[in-house]
C-alpha positions as CSV (number, residue, x, y, z in Angstrom):
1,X,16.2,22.1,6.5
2,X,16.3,18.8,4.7
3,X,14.5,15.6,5.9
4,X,16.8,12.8,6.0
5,X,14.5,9.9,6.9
6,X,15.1,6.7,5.4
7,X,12.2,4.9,3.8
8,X,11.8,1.1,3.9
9,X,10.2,-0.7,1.5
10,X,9.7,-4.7,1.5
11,X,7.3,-6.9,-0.8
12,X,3.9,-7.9,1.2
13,X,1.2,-9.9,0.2
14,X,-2.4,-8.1,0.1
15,X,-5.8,-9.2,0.7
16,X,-7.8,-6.7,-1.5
17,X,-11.4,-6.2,-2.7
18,X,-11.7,-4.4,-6.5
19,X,-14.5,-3.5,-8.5
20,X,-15.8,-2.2,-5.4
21,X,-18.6,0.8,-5.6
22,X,-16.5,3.9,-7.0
23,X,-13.3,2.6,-5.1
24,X,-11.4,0.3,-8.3
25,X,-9.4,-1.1,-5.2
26,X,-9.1,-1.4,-1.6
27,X,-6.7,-3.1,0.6
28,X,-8.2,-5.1,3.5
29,X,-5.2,-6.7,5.4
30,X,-1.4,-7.3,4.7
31,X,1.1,-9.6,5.7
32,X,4.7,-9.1,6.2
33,X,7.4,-11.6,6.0
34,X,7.7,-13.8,9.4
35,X,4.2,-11.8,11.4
36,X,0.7,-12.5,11.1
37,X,-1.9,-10.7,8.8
38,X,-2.4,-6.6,9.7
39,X,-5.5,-5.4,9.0
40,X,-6.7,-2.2,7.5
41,X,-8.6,-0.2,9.5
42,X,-9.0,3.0,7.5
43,X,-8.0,3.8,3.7
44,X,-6.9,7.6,3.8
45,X,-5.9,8.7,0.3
46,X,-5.2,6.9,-2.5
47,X,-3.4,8.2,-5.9
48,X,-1.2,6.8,-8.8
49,X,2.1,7.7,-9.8
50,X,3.2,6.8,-13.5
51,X,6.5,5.2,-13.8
52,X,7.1,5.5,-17.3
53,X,4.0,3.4,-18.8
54,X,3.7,1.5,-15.7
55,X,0.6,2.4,-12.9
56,X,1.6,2.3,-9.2
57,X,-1.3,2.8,-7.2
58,X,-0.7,4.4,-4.1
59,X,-2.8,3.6,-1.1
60,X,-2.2,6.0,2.4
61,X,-3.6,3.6,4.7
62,X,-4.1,2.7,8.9
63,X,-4.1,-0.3,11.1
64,X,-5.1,0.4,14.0
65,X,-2.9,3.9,15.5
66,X,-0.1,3.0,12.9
67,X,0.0,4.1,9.4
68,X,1.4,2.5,6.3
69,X,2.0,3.5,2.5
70,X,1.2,0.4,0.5
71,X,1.8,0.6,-2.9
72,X,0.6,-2.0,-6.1
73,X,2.6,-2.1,-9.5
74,X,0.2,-2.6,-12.1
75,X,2.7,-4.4,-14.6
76,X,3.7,-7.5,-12.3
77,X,1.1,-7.0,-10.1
78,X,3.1,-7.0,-6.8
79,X,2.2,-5.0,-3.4
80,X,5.1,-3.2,-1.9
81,X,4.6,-1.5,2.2
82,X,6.9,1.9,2.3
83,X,7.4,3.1,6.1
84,X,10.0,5.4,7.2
């Protein structure tokens, strides 16, 4: 059977630490248009998907009991949150 959710995705602004031990990048908090800052509590995965020669890092992350996809586009260096 097919999944037929729809994903969301909106442009957030990140607080992030790089250079950071063996972790290149970490998110710390986000905000989303019109509520206050979320903080991440855990990072769970993270991986990078090529788009022709442009880097999207993907970060699997949670705040608190929710959890969010955030993703950062290498080229114009924006953060974009995915949920479903």
């Amino acid at each position: 059977m097919k999944n037929n959710k729809t994903i969301n995705q909106e442009r957030v602004e990140v607080m992030a630490l790089f250079g950071y031990e063996m972790t290149p990048c970490q998110p710390l908090s986000f905000k989303r248009r019109g509520e206050g800052e979320i903080e991440v509590t855990e990072l769970l995965r993270t991986h990078i998907k090529f788009v022709g020669a442009i880097a999207h890092h993907i970060f699997d992350v949670m705040a608190g009991q929710r959890k969010y996809v955030l993703e950062f586009n290498s080229n114009d260096l924006s953060w974009h949150l995915f949920t479903a």
